[in-house]
N, C-alpha and C positions, 0 to 999 in steps of 0.2 A: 490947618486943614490940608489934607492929603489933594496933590489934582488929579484930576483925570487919567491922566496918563498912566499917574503911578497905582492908581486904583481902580481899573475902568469897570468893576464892577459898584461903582459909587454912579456908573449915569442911569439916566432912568429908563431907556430901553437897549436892552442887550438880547440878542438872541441867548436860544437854549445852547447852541453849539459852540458859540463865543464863551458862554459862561463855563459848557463843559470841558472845553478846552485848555482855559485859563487856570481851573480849579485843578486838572489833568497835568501841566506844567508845577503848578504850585506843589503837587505831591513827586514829582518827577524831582525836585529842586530837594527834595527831603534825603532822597535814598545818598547811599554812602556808596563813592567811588570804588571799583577792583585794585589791590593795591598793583603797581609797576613788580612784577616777579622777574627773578634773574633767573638763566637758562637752570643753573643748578636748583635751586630751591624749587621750579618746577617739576624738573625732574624726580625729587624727592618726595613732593606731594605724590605725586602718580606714582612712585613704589611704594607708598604707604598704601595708598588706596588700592593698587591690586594685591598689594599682599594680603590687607585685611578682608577682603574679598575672596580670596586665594582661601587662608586662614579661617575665614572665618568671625573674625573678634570684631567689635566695633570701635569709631576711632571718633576725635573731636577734632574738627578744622577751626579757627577762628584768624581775622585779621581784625 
């Protein structure tokens, strides 16, 4: 059995803002980091992007 501490939506009175908070952290805890970019590779995004912008065409970023 999980304690308190590590569950504290397991006690029996929590406020509404306690809970929103916790559940608000827990989704916080989900999202995925920006990676670390090096000056070039920065740079490189931002001439794609105004080119494409510039150009016209559309373009796919992913990390």
């Amino acid at each position: 059995m999980a304690s308190k501490i590590e569950n504290p939506l397991s006690m029996r009175f929590v406020f509404q803002e306690q809970r929103a908070l916790y559940l608000q952290t827990k989704e916080d805890d989900k999202l995925v980091t920006m990676p670390k970019l090096e000056q070039g590779e920065l740079e490189t995004f931002h001439y794609l992007i105004r080119d494409s912008a510039r150009e016209d065409y559309a373009i796919t970023m992913c990390w």
